[in-house]
N, C-alpha and C positions, 0 to 999 in steps of 0.2 A: 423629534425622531430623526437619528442620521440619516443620510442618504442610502447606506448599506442597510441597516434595518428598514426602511419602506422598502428595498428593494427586495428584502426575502418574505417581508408580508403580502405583497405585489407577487413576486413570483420563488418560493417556495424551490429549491434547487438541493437535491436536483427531482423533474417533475416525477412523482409516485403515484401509483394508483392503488390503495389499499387494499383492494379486489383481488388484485395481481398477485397478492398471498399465498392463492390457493392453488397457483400453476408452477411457482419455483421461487428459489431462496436465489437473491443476489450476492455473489462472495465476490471476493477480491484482496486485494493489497492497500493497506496492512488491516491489522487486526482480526485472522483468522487462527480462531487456537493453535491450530497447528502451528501456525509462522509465530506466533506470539513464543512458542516453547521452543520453538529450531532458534529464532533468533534472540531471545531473553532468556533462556532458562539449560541453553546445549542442548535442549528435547528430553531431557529429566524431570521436568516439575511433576512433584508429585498432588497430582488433581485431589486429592481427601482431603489436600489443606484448604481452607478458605482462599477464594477469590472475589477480589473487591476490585470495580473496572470505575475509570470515567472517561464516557464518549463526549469531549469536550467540543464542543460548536459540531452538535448532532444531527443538525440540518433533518432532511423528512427520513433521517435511519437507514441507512446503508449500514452503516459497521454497526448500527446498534441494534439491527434486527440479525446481520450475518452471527455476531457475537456471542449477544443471547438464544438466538435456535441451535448454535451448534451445543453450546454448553450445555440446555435441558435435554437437546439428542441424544448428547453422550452421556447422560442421565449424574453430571457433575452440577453441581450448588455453588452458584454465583450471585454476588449482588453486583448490580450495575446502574450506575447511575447517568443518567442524560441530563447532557446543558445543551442552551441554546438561547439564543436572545429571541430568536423568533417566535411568536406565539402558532402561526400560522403552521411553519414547517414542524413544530411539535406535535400538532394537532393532526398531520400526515401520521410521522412516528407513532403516534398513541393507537390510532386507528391499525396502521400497521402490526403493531406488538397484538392488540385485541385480535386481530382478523387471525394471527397464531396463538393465538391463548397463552400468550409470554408473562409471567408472573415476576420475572426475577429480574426488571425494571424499576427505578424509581426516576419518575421525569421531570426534570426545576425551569422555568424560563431565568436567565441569567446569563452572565457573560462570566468567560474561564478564567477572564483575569481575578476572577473569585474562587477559583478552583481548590484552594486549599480549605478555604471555609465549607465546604463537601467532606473533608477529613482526609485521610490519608489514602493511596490508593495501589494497588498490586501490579497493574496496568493502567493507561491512559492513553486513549487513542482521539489523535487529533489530526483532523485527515481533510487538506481542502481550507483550511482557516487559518492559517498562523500568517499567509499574506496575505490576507483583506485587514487584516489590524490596522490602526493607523502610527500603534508603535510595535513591529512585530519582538521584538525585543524580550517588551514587557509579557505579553506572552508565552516566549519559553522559559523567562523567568516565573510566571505563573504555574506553568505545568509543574518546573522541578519542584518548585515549593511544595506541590500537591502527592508527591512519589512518598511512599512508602518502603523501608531498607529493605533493597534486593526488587525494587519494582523496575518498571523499565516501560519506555512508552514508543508507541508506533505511530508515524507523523507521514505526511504527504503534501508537499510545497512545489508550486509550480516555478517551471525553468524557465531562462529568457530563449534559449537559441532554438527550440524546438516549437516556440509560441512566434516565431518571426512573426511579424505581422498586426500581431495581436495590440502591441501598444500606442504604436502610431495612431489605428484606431481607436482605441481610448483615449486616447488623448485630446481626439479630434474632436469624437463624439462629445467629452466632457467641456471642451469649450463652446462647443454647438449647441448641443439639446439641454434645456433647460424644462421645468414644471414636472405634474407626479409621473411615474415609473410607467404607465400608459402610453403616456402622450412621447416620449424620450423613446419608446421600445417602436411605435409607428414609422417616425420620424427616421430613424434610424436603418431601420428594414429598409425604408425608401433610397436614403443614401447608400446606404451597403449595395444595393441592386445595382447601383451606377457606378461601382469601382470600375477603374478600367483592369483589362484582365493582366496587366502585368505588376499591379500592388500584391506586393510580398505575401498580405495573407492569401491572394486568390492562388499560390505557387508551393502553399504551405500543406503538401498533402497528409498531414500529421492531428489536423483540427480537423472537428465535427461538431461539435458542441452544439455550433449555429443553426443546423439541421435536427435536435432533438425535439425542439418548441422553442416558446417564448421564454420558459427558463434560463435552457442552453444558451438561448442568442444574448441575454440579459445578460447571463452572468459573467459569458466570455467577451463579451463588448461592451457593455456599456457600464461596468463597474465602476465605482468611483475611489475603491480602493484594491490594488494590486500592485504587490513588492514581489516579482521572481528575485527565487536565490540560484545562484550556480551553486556546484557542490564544496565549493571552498567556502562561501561564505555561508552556510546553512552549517558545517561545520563548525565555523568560526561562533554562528550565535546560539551553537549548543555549548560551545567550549562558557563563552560567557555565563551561561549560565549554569555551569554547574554538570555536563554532561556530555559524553561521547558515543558516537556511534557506534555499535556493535556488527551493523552489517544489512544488509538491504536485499532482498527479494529479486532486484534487476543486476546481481554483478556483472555479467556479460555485458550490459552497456558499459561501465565504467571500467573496463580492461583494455588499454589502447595496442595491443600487440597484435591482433590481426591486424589493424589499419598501418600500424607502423611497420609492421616485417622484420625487422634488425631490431631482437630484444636487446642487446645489446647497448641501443641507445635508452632503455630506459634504466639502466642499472643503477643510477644512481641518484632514483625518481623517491621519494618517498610512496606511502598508499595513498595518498590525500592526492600527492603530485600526480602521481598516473591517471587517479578519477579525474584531476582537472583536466587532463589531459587527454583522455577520451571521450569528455563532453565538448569539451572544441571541436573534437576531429570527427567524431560524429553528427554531431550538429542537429538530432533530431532529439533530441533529449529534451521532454513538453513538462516535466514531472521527476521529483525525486522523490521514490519511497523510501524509509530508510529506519530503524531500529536503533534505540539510542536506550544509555543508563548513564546512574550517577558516574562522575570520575572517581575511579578507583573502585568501584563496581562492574567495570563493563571488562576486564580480562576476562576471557572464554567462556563469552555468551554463546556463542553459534558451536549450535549441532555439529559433530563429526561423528567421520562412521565407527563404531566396534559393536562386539558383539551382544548386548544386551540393548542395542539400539533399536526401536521400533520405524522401520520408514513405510513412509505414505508416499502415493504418486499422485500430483495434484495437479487437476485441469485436466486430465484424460484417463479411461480405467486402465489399470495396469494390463489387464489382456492384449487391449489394442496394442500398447504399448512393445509389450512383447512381440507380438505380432508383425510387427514392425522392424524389428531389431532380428529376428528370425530370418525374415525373405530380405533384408538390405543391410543390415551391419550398421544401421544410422540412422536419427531420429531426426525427423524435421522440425524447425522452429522457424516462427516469425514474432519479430519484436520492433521494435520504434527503429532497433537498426535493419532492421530488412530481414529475406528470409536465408537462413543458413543449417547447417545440417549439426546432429551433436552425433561422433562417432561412437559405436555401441557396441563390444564385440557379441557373436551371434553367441556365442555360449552365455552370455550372460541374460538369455531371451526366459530359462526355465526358473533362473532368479526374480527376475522382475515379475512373472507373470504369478508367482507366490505370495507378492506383497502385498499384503489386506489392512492393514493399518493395527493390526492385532500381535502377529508374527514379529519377533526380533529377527536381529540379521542371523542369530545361531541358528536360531532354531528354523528361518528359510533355507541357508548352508544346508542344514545335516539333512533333510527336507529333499534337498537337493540332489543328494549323492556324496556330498563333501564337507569341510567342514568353514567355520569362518577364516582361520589361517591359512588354507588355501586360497579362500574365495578374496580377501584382501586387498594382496597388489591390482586383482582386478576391479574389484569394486570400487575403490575407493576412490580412481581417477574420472568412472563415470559417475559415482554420487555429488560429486564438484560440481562437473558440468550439469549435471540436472540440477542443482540447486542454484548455480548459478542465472538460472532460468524460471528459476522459480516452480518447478516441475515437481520436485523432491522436498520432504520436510522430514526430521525426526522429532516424533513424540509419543508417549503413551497415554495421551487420554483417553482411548476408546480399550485400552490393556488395562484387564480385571487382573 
């Protein structure tokens, strides 16, 4: 058994409580239908066709329980398949899906570099694993292999500059502690307790991990295999294999024009250039979510506003929302860059407060007093910024 496999039989990451079922659904970024159809599909896909998923290194079910409960909620018909080399962390997962009575799972022990022998797939979310490989390479080459024409897959790779800290420690750790995942996780508490307070991770206010259990602290310190990509080269080993980014959940981190001030200087940045460009200069960037397809499949994947378009407001009810935008003209956010304000004109407070995930943009317009062709120029500069935030998605899975 490798060292990464005792380690997730050992501790099971990230730690679940199958219990926990009955009090709330964990969502997130990526592989949330919604984000799957803003970012892979323009927020068009029409839900009656079949959908075939593979949650590739499914660890104890985070996206594969988010995935599957939303899909039975919104009373659409999916199969979904879960990998995992772990026996342990599947055995979370199974429990999981039972404690929801999730039917429309099928669960393999196995590694993704097998992923196509699964068959072909609609989606494919692999979130947390492509750098613990010890050839991460081989793995995005595994995924493409595995896409089905017009599929598209949602991934999550951890970043070097917003992990400061983080490798030193591993590194240390790795030449130090030695025997099973136990005795390495002891040993290591103890050393970690005697950092002095000016080692880079104690300065990294961006990490938590270490503080969720023995999971967290396992997995972010004492791993024995972790590759951060920047986002040039996480680019780079989609291009390799066969595939291109369609667009990601966090753009406002990847826009370097507030921190730079003089757009000017980036005029003659490519997209690629600018994201590298804003993860330097930001510096807190721990993680890149990102949406990716075939090359030559991924022109205009991502949702834009008109008028037969369905939007949702995601992470807060659209009333608050409104509400918000009503009494101050401006919505507040915090993100790995800090906290900053999204401006929102107040007229546009009895729009937002219409948006039920059912409603297109017309029929909220006419709704409203007006029509979509008025509400337009204004719409459509704060649909940006909410989506850029991850706040906004367009889709009609829950539209009969």
């Amino acid at each position: 058994m490798s060292g990464v496999e005792a380690q997730y039989e050992a501790y099971p990451y990230p730690e679940r409580d199958p219990e926990d079922e009955t009090k709330r659904l964990i969502t997130g970024s990526p592989s949330h239908p919604l984000e799957i159809d803003h970012f892979l599909h323009a927020g068009r896909r029409d839900w009656t066709r079949p959908f075939r998923a593979l949650v590739a290194g499914g660890g104890t079910g985070d996206a594969l329980i988010q995935l599957a409960q939303v899909m039975a909620s919104a009373g659409r018909e999916a199969e979904i398949v879960y990998l995992d080399l772990s026996k342990a962390s599947r055995r979370i997962a199974e429990a999981r899906a039972r404690a929801r009575g999730l039917d429309n799972i099928a669960f393999h022990t196995g590694s993704l570099l097998d992923a196509a022998g699964h068959g072909r797939f609609d989606y494919i979310d692999c979130c947390g694993v492509l750098h613990h490989l010890s050839d991460p390479q081989a793995g995005f080459d595994a995924l493409a292999a595995a896409l089905a024409p017009g599929g598209g897959i949602g991934l999550m790779v951890y970043a070097p500059h917003g992990r400061s800290g983080v490798y030193p420690l591993q590194s240390a750790f790795g030449r130090l502690l030695k025997g099973p995942p136990e005795d390495r996780l002891k040993r290591a508490r103890a050393i970690f307790g005697r950092l002095p307070e000016g080692h880079p991770f104690r300065r990294n206010p961006h990490l938590g991990d270490h503080e969720t259990g023995d999971a967290g602290f396992y997995d972010l310190l004492l791993h024995s295999q972790d590759t951060p990509f920047t986002i040039t080269a996480l680019a780079e080993a989609l291009e390799r294999a066969g595939l291109v980014m369609t667009g990601t959940p966090n753009a406002h981190l990847y826009d370097p024009a507030p921190i730079v001030g003089d757009a000017a200087d980036l005029d003659a940045l490519s997209g690629l250039e600018r994201m590298a460009l804003a993860e330097e200069l930001c510096g807190a960037i721990r993680l890149h979510v990102v949406y990716a397809a075939r090359a030559g499949e991924a022109e205009a994947r991502v949702a834009r506003p008109a008028p037969g378009m369905v939007p949702h407001i995601r992470g807060v009810q659209a009333r608050a929302l409104a509400q918000a935008v009503a009494k101050s003209g401006r919505i507040p956010v915090t993100s790995a860059a800090g906290r900053s304000f999204i401006e929102a004109p107040k007229a546009l407070a009895p729009i937002i407060a219409r948006i039920n995930g059912r409603r297109t943009l017309d029929e909220i317009a006419r709704a409203s007093g007006t029509d979509w062709f008025a509400l337009a120029p204004r719409w459509t500069p704060l649909s940006e910024r909410l989506s850029s935030f991850g706040l906004l998605n367009y889709s009609g899975l829950y539209r009969r």
